[in-house]
C-alpha positions in Angstrom: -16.5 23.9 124.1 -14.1 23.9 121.4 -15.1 23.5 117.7 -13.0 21.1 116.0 -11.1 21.7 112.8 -11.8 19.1 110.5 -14.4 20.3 108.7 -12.5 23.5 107.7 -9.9 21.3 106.8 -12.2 19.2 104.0 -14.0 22.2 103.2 -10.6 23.6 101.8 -9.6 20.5 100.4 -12.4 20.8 98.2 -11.4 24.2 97.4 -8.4 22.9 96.1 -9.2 20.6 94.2 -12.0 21.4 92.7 -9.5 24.9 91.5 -7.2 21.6 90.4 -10.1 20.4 88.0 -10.5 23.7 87.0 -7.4 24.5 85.4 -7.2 21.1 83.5 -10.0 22.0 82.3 -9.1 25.8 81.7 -5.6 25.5 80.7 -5.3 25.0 77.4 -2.9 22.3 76.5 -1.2 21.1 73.0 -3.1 18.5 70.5 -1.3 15.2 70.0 -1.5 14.3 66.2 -0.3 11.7 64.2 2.8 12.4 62.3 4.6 10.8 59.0 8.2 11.4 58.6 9.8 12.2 55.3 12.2 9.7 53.6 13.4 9.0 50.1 13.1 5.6 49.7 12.8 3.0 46.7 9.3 3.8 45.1 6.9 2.3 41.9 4.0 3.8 40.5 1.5 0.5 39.7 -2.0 0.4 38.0 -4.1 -1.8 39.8 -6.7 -3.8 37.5 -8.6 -6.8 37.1 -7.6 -9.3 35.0 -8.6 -12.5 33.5 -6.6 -16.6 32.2 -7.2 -16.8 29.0 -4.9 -19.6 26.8 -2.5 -18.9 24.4 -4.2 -20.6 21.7 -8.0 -21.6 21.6 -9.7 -22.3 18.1 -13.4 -23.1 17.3 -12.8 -25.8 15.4 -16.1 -26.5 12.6 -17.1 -28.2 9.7 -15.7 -27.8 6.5 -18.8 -29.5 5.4 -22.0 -29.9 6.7 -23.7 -33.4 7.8 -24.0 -35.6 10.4 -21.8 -35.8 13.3 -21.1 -40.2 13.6 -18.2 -40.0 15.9 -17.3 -37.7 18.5 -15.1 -38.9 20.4 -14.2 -36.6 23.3 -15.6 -34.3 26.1 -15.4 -31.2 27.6 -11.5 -31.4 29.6 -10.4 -34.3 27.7 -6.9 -33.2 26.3 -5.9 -34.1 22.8 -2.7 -34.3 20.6 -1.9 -32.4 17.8 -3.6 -34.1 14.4 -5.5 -36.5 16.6 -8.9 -36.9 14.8 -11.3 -35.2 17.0 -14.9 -35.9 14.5 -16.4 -37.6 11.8 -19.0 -36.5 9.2 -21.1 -39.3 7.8 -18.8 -39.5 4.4 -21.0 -42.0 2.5 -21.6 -39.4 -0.3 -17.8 -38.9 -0.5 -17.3 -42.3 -0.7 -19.6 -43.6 -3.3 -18.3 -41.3 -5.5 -15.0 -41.9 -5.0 -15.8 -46.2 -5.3 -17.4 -44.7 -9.1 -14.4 -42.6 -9.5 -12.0 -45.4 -9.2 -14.3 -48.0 -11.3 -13.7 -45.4 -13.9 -10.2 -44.9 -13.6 -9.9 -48.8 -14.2 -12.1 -48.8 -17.0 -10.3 -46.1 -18.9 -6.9 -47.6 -18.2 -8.3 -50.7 -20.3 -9.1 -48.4 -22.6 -5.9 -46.7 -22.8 -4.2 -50.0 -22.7 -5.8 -51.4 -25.7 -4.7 -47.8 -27.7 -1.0 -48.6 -27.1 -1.4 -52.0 -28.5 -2.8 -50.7 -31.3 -0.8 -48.1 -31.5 2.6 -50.7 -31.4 0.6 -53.1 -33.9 0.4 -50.6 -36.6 3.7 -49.1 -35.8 5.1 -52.8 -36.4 3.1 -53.1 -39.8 6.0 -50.5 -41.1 5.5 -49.5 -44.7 2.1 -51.9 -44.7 0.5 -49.4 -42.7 -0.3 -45.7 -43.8 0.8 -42.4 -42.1 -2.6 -41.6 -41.1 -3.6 -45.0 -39.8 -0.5 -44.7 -37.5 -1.3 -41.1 -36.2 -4.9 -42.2 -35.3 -3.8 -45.0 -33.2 -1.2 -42.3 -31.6 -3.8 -39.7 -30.9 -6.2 -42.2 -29.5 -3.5 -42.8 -27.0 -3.2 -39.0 -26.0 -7.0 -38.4 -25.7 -6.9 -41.6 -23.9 -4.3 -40.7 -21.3 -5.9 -37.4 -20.9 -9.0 -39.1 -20.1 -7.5 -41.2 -17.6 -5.9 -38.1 -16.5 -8.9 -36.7 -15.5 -10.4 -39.8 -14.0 -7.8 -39.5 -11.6 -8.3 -35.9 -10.6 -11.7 -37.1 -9.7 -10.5 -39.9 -7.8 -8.4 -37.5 -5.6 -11.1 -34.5 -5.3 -13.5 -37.0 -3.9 -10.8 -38.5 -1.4 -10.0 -34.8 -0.4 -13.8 -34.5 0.0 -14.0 -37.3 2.5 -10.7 -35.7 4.2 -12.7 -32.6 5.0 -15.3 -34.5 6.4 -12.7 -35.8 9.4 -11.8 -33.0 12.2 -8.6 -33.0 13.1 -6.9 -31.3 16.3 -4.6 -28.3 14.9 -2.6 -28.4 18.0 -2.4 -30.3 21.5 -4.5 -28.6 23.4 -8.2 -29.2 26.3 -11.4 -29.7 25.3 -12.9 -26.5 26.7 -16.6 -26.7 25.5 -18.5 -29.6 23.1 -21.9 -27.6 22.3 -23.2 -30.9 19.9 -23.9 -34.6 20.3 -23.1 -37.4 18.3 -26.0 -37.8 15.7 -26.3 -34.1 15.6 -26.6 -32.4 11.8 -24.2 -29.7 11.8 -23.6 -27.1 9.2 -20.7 -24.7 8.4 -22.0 -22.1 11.5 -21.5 -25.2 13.5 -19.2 -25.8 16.8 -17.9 -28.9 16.8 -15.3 -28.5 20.3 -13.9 -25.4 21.9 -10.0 -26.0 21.9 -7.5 -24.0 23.8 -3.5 -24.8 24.8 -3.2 -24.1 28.4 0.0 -24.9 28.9 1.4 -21.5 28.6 -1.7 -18.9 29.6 -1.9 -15.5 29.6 -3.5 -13.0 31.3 -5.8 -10.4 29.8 -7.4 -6.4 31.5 -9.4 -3.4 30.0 -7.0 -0.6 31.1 -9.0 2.8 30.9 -7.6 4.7 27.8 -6.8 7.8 30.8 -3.9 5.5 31.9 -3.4 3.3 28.6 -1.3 5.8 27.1 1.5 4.9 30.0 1.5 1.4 29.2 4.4 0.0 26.6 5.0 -3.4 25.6 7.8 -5.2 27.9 6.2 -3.5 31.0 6.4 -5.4 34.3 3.3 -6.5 35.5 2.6 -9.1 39.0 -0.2 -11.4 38.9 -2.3 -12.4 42.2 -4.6 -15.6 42.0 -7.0 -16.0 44.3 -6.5 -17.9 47.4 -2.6 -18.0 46.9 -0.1 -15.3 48.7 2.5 -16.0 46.1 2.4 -13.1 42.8 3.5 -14.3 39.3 5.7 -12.4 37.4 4.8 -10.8 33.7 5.2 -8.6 31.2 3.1 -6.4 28.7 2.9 -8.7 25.7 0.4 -6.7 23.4 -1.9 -3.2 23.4 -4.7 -3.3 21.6 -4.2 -0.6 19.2 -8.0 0.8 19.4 -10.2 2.2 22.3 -13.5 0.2 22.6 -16.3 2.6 22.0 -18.6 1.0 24.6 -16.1 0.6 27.0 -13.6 3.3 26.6 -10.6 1.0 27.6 -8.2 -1.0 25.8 -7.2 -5.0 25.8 -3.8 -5.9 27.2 -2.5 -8.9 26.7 0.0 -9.8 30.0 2.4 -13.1 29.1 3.3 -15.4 32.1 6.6 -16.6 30.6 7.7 -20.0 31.8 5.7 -19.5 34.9 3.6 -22.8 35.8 0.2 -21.4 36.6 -2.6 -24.3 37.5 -5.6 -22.2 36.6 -8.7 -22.8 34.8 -9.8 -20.3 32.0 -11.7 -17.4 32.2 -10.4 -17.1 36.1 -10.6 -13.4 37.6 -6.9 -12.5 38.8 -5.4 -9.0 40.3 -3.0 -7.2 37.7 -0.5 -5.3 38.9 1.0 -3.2 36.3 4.2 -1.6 37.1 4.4 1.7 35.5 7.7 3.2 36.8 10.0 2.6 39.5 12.4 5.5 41.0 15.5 4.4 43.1 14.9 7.1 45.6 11.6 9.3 45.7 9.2 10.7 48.4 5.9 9.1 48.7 3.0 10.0 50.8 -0.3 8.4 51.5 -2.8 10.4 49.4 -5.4 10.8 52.3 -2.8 12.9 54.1 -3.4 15.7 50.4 -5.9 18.3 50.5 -6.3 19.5 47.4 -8.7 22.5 46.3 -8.4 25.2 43.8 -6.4 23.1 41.5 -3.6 23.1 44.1 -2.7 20.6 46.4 -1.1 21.1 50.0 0.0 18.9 53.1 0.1 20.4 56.7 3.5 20.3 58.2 5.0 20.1 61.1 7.6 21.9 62.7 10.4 21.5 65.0 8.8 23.9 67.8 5.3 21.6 67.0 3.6 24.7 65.2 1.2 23.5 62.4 1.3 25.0 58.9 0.7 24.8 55.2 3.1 23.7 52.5 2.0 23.5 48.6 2.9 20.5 46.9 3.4 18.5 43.4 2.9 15.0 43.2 2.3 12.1 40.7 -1.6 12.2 40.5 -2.6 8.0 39.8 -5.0 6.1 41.3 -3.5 4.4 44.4 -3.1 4.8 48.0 0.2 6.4 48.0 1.7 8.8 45.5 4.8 10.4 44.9 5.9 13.4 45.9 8.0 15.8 43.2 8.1 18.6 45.0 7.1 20.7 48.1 8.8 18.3 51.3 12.4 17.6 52.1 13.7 14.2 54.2 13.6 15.0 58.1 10.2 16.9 57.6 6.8 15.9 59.1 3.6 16.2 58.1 -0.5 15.3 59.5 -1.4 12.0 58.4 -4.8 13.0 58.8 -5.6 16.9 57.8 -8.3 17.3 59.6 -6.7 16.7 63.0 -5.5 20.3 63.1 -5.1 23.7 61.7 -2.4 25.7 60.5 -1.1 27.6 63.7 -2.0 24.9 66.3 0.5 23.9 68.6 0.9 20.1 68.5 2.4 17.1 70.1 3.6 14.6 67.9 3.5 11.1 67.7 4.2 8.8 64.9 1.4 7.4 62.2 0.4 4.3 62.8 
């Protein structure tokens, strides 16, 4: 009886295959890495910081004098107009002495009155009337006018008195905060409103004083509100010109322009500050660096897909990608991810996500 060939057949199938397995597994075979490619393209180095809305103008406005508050008039985000009277202090001292000041004044104009007429009487009388009886009568009239004079004065400094005692609104502006009631004694220290123009806000960030020194007035800067896609143009208004102690960063002070921005103050916004701009420069993401030694170094790629190390410069600011001054040429490649080989590895490349 004749043995049949089939299972010599699957016996060296197996063979083969399972030497198939083995060299995939045994062969060694090249990595495949992500690769950037080098270009010179259009490049700015920004500072990203928080920022807040502040107005352009806000004012405590308080007492001149102290007393209590009888009218009140507005609340917190009522707007007002320039000079519109925003309090009253109970004036009743004020007036009273201005009603006595004035009953004076009228009394010492009769006076005064009656020292001309004597004064015209005895200049009438001619020779009948004696040198000296005439320059009493005129000096009477003097010391009476100068009297009156003074009268007056009083008049007015009580009526300014009473002014001070009326608020008024030193530009048109919103009620931002109203910290007293009507009926409330308030004294110099006092608060009366909070008043701020928000028609033409700016912004305001603490830059550290590492990276303030790169910031000049007229700088570019592009403003980010939350919940809207859209960024708002600005420019570097004011530096502060000392460090804060506590803080070790400086006040900025961003203007908006003519930009219409519908924000409340005191609202968080993202600053972009625009440091410098280069028409054609080579920027690479920072996580594709390895730096160590105080040198820094990118792995590169060649055209036969051997991996090696090339030193580099580069603009050293805190973002995601920095600029390249020297070290790479356009056309190059390099590991987006370091770590993915080593220098001398054979590589397959495929481009960065």
């Amino acid at each position: 009886m004749k043995t049949k060939p089939y299972p010599y057949f699957l016996g060296l199938l197996a063979l083969v295959l399972l030497a198939l397995i083995g060299y995939w597994f045994l062969v060694p075979r090249d990595k495949e890495v992500a690769a950037l490619l080098i270009e010179t393209t259009p490049a700015q180095r920004l500072l990203a910081v928080n920022g807040r809305i502040r107005p352009r103008l806000q004012v405590d406005i308080r007492p001149a004098l102290g007393g209590d508050l009888v009218a009140l008039p507005f609340d917190v985000g009522d707007r007002v107009a320039a000079g519109q009277v925003l309090a009253r202090i109970d004036d009743a001292p004020e007036t009273a002495a201005i009603a006595e000041a004035e009953a004076s004044v009228q009394t010492q104009q009769a006076t005064v009155a009656q020292a001309r007429r004597d004064l015209a009487r005895f200049e009438a009388l001619g020779q009948f009337a004696t040198k000296r009886e005439v320059e009493q009568r005129r000096l009477a009239v003097v010391e009476g006018e100068r009297e009156l004079s003074r009268r007056q004065a009083s008049v007015v400094q009580a009526s300014e008195l009473r002014d001070r005692r009326v608020l008024r609104a030193p530009f048109a502006g919103v009620i931002l905060e109203r910290p007293v009631d009507p009926g409330q004694t308030v004294g110099l220290e006092s608060i009366i409103y909070r008043l701020a123009d928000l028609s033409s806000p700016e912004v305001t960030v603490e830059v550290d004083e590492v990276y303030a020194t790169e910031i000049r007035p007229g700088m570019e800067a592009l403003v980010s509100l939350p919940g809207q896609q859209r960024q708002i143009g600005a420019v570097v208004a004011h530096i502060e010109p000392r460090v804060d102690p506590t803080t070790g960063a400086r006040d900025v002070r961003l203007s908006l322009g003519d930009a219409v921005v519908d924000a409340p103050s005191g609202l968080t916004v993202t600053v972009n500050l625009v440091i410098e701009r280069r028409e054609r420069a080579i920027s690479v993401p920072r996580s594709a660096i390895v730096q160590s030694a105080g040198e820094a170094h990118v792995l590169i790629v060649s055209r036969d897909g051997i991996v090696a190390v090339r030193r580099i410069g580069f603009v050293d600011w805190p973002s995601e990608s920095v600029i390249v001054t020297s070290g790479l040429q356009p056309g190059e490649r390099i590991l987006s991810d370091p770590s993915a080989a080593q220098p001398g590895d054979e590589v397959k490349v495929r481009a960065a996500d």
